[in-house]
N, C-alpha and C positions, 0 to 999 in steps of 0.2 A: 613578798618583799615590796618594800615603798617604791612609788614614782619617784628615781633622782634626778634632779634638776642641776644645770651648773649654780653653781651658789658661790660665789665668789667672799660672802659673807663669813661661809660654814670655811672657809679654808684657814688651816691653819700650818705654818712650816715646820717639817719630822725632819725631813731629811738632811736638813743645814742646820737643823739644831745645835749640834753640837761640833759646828766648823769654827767658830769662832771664843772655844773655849777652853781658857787653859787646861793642857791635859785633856780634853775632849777625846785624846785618840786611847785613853787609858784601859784599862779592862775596870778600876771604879770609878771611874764616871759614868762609864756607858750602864755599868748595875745601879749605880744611884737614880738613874732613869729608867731603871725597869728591865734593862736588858736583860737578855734569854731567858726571861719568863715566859715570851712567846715558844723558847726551845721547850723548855721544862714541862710543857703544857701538852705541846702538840705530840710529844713522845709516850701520851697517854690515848692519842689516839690509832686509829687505823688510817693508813698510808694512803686508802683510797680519798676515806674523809678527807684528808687532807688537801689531794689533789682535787677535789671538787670544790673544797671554798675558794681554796687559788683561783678558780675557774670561776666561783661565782662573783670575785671579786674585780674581775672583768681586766685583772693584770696585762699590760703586751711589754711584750721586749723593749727593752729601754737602746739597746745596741744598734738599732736603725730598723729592723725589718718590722717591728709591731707586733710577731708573731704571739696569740696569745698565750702566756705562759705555763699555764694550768693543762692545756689542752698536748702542747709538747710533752711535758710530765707525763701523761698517760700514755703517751707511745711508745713508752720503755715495754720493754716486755715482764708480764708478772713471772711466769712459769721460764725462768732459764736458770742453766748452772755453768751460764757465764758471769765472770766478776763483771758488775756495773762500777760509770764512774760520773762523778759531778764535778763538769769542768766550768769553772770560774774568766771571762773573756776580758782580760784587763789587760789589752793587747789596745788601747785606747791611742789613735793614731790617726784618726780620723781634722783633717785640716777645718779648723774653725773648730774642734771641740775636747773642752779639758774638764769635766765634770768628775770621771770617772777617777781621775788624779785626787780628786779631793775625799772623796768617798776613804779610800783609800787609805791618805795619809790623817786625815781629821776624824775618821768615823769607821777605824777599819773594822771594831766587833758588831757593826752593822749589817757589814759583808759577812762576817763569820757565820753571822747567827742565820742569814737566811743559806746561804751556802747550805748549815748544816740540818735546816730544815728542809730543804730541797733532797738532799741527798738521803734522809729520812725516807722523804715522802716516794723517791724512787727507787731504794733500796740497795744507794750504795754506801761501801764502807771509805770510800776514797775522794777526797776532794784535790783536784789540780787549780793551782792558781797560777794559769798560764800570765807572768806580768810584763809591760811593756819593758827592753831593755833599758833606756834612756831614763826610766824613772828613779832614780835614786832616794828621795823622801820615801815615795811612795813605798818600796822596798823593804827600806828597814821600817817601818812602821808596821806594815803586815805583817814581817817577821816576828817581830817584838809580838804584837798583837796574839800572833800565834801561839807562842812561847807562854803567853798568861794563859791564854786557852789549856792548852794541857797541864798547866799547873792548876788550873782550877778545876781539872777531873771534865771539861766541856767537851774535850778533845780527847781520843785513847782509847784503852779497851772497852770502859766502861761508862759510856756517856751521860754524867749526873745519876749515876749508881743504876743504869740500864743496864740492861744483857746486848745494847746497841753500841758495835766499834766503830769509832770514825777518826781516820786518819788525815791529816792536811797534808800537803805536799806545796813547794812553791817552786815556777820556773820557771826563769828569765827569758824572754824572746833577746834577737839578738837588733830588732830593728827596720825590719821588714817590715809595709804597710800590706803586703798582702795575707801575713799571718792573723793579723782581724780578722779573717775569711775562715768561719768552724772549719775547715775541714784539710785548710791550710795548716791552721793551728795545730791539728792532730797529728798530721804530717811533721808538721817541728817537733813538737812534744815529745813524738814516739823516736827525735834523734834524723830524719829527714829533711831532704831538699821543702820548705816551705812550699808548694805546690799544691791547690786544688783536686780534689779528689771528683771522679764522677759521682752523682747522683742519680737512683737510688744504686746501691743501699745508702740510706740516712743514717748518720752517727745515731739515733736512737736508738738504731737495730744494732750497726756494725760500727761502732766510733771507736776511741782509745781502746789501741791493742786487743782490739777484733770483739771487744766489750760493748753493751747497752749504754750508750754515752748522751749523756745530757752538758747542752756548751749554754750559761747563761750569761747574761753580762750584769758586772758591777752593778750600775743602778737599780738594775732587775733584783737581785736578790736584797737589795740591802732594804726596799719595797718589801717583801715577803714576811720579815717579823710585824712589820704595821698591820700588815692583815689579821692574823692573830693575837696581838696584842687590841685593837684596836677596838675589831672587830670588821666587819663587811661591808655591811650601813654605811660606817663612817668613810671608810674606804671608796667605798662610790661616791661619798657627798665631795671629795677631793678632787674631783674631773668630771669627764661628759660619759652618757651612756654608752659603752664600749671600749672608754678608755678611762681604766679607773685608777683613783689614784695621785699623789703631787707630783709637780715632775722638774728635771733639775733642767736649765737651761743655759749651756754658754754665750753669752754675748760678746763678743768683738767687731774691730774694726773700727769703723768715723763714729763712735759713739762716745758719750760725755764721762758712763761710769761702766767701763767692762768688767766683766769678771763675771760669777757663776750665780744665779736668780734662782731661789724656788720658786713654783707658781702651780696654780692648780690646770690638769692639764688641760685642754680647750681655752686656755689663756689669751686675748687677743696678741697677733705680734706687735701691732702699735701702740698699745698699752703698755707692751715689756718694752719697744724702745723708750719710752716714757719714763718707765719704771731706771732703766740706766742714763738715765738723765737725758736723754735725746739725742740728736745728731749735734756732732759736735763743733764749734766754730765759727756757731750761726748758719752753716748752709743746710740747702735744701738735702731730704733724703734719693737718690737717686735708685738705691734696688736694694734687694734684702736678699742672701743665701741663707732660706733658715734653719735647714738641719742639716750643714756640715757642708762641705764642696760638690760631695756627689746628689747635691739637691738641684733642681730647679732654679731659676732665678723669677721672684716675684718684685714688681714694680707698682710703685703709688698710682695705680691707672682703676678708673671704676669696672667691677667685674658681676656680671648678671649673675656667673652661678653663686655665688656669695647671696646676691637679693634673692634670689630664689629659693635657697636656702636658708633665708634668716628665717624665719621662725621654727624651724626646726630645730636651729642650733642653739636656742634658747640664753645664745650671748649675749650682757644686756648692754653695749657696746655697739652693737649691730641696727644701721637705721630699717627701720620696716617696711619691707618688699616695697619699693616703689617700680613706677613703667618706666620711666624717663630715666634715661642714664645720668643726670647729672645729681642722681637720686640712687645710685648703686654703691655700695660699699668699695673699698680698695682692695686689689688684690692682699695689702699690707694689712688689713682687719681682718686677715684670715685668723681661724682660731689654732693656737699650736697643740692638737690632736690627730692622731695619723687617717683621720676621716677629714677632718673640715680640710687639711690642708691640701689631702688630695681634691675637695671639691676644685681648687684654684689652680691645679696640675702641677703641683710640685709635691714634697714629701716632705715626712715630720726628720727623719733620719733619724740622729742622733743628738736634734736642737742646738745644735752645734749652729747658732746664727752669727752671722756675719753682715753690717751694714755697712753700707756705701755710700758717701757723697755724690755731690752732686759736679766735682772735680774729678771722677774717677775716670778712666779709660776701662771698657769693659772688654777691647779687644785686651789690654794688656791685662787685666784680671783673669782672662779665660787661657789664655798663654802662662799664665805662671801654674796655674791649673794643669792643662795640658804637660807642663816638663814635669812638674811632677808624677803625673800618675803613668808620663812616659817612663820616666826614673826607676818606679813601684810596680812595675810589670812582670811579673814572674819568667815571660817569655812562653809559658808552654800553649797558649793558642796565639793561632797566627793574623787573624783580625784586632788583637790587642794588641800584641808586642809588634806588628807594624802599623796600626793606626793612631793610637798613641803617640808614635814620633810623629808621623806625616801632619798630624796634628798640629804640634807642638813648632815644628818646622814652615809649616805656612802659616800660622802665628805670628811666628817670629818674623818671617817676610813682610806680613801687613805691617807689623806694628815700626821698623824701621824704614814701611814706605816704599818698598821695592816687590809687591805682592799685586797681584791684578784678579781680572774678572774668573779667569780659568779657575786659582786658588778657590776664592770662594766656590766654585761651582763645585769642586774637587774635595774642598772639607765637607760638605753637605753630604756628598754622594759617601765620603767615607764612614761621617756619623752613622749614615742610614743602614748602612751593610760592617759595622763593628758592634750595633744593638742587639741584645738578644742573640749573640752568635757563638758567645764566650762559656765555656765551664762556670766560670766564679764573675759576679759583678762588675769586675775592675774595667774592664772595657765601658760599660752601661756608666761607671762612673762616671768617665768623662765625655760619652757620647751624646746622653739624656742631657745633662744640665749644655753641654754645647747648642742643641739643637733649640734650647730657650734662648740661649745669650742672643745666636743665630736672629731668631722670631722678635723679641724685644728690643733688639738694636740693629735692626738691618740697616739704617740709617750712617750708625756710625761704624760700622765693619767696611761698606763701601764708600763713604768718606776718605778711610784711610789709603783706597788702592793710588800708589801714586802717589803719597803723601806725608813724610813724618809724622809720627802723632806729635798730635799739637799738647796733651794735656800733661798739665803738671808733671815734676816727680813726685811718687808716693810718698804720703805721711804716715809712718807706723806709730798708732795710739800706743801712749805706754802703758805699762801694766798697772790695771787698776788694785792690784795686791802689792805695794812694797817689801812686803813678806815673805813673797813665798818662799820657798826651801830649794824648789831645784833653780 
């Protein structure tokens, strides 16, 4: 296999193709571009093959965790005479990110097809498409979508004149941000309280109704026909080594043109604020959340591990290793792949970015944060469902000015003993990115003990789609 290099050159946009074109969400239009030829194809292979080119095409989870995709595929078990199932994650709810919305409504036989190649490749007859309740476009569009599917024989007993049956199933969440969470979502699915399950056993072994369960998410599969259609090669030439592939990116907040960017992944972040036309209003950028709320916060500040890594990350964006800090790269030129960005200590998430002026209050950013994921708490462990409020609550003290030394002392100690403590992420949500906001703004969190906040009311950018549907 060839040396691939980022190539920003060799990129070219799949996955927004056909966002922006009448009928795009069709069952002929997606075949006038080729679709399910990669289905038609791979149903002549064996299911292993299958899962090893996923694998060698270096796929990870588009849902936030990175996991690569190919490598979960083979955890399924070959030898059981339990039904397996391939569950579809379009429980998309994640703050700062709407990518998987679009997929969806503008591109849903994208998701089908890899759905139904996944489900192939692991050996089930059953696809769930657990969807967010809130989404209405989105809905009937996958409905509709489906509906061609089994009139065109893609869907049913006999898949494109196979001896392979696959059935689709759709199921409305009802709204809950902790059903994102696989194994919450299972819990719903199966007709249950929404609630995290222990780990192990992993949905691989023991998921949907005590079945071999594969949970992938929307971008993730809708990726999987490129592969086979494309080929491998190309497929890496689209991102950095280990993270292969285009990748959809949401931008919001103080920026000039929001809305949903393809980009090849390892894309610098301050090139895509560029790319949405900038910070908007003429002011300065003050911080970046760039994969969703439960990310890190990254600030325009020079960062070594970036210099030190530039030539490895082969971004040609990046200036070259200098000693002298006023010669290091910004935490904001990190590249958006779930390696570079952890070189800078935050995460890719869900690219769900979000940017910030330089008018922003970052205690009252982390407070709107904190209610919500106090809100989205399941309740069932007790480090989340009461650090979450306590959070949320001395928040709220600072930012109206009646909050002092102890708070601070007391949100730190809480972040520290709610990390790592929880069943499911939700607490890590809001503890990890707190414990940056903490780190990069100590300045202005203890500013406010004592104090009104002085800064603006918030400006909410409007939507850079006048369009959309929901």
């Amino acid at each position: 296999m060839s040396d691939h290099q980022y190539s920003p050159a060799a990129f070219e946009p799949t996955l927004s193709k056909r966002f922006f074109i009448a009928n795009g969400y069709e069952l002929a239009c997606y075949q006038r571009d080729g679709g399910y030829q990669a289905l038609r194809s791979v149903l002549q292979l064996d299911p292993n093959e299958i899962i090893t080119t996923v694998k060698q095409a270096n796929l990870r989870g588009r849902g936030g965790a990175g996991f690569p995709t190919g490598v979960k595929w083979d955890f399924v078990p070959k030898q059981t005479d339990k039904a397996k199932y391939l569950i579809v994650n379009a429980d998309e709810s994640e703050p700062g990110t709407f990518k998987d919305r679009y997929i969806l409504s503008r591109d849903p036989h994208a998701l089908l097809e890899g759905a139904a190649i996944a489900a192939y490749a692991i050996g089930a007859n059953d696809i769930y498409i657990y969807i967010r309740g809130e989404f209405t476009k989105p809905y009937t569009r996958i409905l509709a979508a489906i509906k061609e599917a089994y009139n065109a024989k893609i869907f049913g007993d006999a898949v494109m004149g196979t001896r392979f049956k696959l059935n689709c199933h759709v199921h409305r969440g009802a709204g809950a941000y902790i059903c994102g969470e696989e194994t919450s979502l299972l819990e719903s699915l199966e007709g249950k309280i929404g609630r995290p399950r222990l780990k192990p056993p992993f949905p691989a072994i023991v998921g949907a109704f005590g079945g071999p369960t594969i949970i992938n998410n929307v971008e993730t599969l809708a990726c999987v026909p490129l592969i086979f259609a494309r080929g491998v090669d190309w497929f890496l030439t689209q991102g950095l080594p280990h993270n292969g592939g285009p990748k959809l990116a949401s931008v919001s907040g103080h920026i000039k043109r929001p809305g949903v960017y393809e980009v090849p992944s390892g894309y610098p972040i301050n090139e895509l604020i560029e790319l949405a036309g900038g910070v908007w209003k003429g002011r300065q950028l003050k911080a970046v959340i760039p994969g969703g709320s439960s990310t890190p916060v990254l600030v325009p500040r020079p960062c070594q591990a970036l210099a030190d890594n530039a030539p490895q990350q082969k971004v040609t964006s990046f200036a070259p290793p200098q000693k002298s800090v006023e010669h290091w790269p910004l935490e904001t030129q990190a590249p958006l792949d779930f390696d570079g960005i952890k070189k800078v200590g935050s995460l890719l998430g869900s690219a769900g970015m979000i940017v910030l002026d330089d008018t922003t209050c970052m205690v009252r950013v982390l407070l709107n944060l904190a209610e919500f994921y106090a809100h989205e708490s399941c309740g069932q462990c007790t480090p989340c469902r009461e650090g979450t409020g306590w959070i949320a609550k001395m928040l709220r003290r600072l930012e109206i000015g009646k909050g002092s030394h102890t708070d601070l002392a007391t949100l730190s100690d809480t972040v520290t003993f709610m990390t790592s403590t929880t069943i499911c992420p939700l607490a890590d949500a809001i503890a990890i990115p707190a414990r940056s906001y903490f780190d990069k703004f100590k300045d202005e969190f203890y500013e406010h003990i004592g104090k009104t906040c002085w800064f603006p009311d918030a400006e909410i950018a409007p939507s850079g789609n006048t369009t959309w549907e929901d």
